[in-house]
C-alpha positions in Angstrom: 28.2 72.9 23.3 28.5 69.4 21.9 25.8 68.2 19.6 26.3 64.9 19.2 23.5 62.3 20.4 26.2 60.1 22.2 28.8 59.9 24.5 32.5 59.8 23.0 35.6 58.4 24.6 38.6 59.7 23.5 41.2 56.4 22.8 43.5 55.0 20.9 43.6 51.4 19.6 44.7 49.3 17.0 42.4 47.9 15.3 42.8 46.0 11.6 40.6 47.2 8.9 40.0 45.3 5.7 37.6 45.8 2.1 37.4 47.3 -1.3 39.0 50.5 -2.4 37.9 52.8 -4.8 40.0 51.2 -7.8 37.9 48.0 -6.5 41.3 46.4 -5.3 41.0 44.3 -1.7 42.9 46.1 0.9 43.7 45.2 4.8 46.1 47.6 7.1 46.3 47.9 11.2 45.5 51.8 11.7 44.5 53.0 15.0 41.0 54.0 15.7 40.2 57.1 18.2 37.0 59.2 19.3 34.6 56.3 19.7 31.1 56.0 20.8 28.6 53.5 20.6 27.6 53.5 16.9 31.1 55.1 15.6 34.6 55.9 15.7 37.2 58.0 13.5 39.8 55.7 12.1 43.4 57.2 12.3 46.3 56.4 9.8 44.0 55.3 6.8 46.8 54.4 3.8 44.0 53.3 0.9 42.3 55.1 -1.0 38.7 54.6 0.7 36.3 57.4 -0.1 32.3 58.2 1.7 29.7 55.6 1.6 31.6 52.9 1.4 31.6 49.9 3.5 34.7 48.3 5.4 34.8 45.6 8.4 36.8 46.6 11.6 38.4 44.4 14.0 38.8 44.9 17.5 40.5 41.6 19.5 38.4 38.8 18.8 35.4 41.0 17.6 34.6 42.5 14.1 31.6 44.3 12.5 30.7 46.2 9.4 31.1 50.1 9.3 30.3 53.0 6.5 32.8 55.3 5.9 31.0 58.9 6.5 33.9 60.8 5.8 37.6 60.7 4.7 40.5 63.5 5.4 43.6 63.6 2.9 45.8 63.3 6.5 44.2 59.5 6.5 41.1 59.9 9.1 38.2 58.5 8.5 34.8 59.0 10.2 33.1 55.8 9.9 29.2 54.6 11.4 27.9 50.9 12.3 25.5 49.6 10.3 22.4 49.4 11.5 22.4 45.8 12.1 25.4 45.4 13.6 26.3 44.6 17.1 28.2 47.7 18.5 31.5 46.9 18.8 32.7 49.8 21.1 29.9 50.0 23.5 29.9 52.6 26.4 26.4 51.3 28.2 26.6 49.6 31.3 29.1 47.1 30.6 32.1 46.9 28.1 31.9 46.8 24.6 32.6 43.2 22.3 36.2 44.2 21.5 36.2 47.2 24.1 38.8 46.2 26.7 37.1 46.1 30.3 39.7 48.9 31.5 37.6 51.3 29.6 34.7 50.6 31.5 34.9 52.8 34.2 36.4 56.0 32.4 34.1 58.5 33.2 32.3 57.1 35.4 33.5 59.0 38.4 
């Protein structure tokens, strides 16, 4: 049985990713994020050297916010959480999310 407080949809997009690794050197790179819900999302194909509790902006489309990295996999995932601030930017409410292409919207709904 799943534990998890909120729904997950199981996708893959491109999304571009950009900050400060640990050697304090800016980085951006496109990686594809997967497994999103409303507050979070694991990041797949993650090249720098990023490590937990850092903080990193994602980009969907048009729409970006801030994310922490929770946790980080040698194969390059990346388990990352909205701050608490921040808009979500893959919603799975009522109605799409910022970035979240309307498609997406009904998945699951059925």
């Amino acid at each position: 049985m799943d534990r998890r407080r909120e729904r997950r949809l199981n996708l893959e997009l491109p999304v571009r990713i950009w900050g400060v690794d640990r050697m304090a050197r800016p980085f951006a790179e496109i990686v594809r994020v997967g497994n999103v819900s409303n507050r979070g999302a694991v990041l797949i194909g993650v090249r720098s050297k990023v490590q937990p509790g850092e903080m990193l902006d994602v980009q969907l489309g048009a729409s970006r916010a801030q994310f922490r990295i929770v946790w980080m996999s040698p194969s390059g995932e990346a388990g990352i959480q909205a701050l608490a601030l921040e808009q979500p930017l893959f919603s799975m409410g009522m109605g799409p999310g910022i970035g979240l292409p309307k498609v997406f919207e009904m998945v699951g709904t059925g």
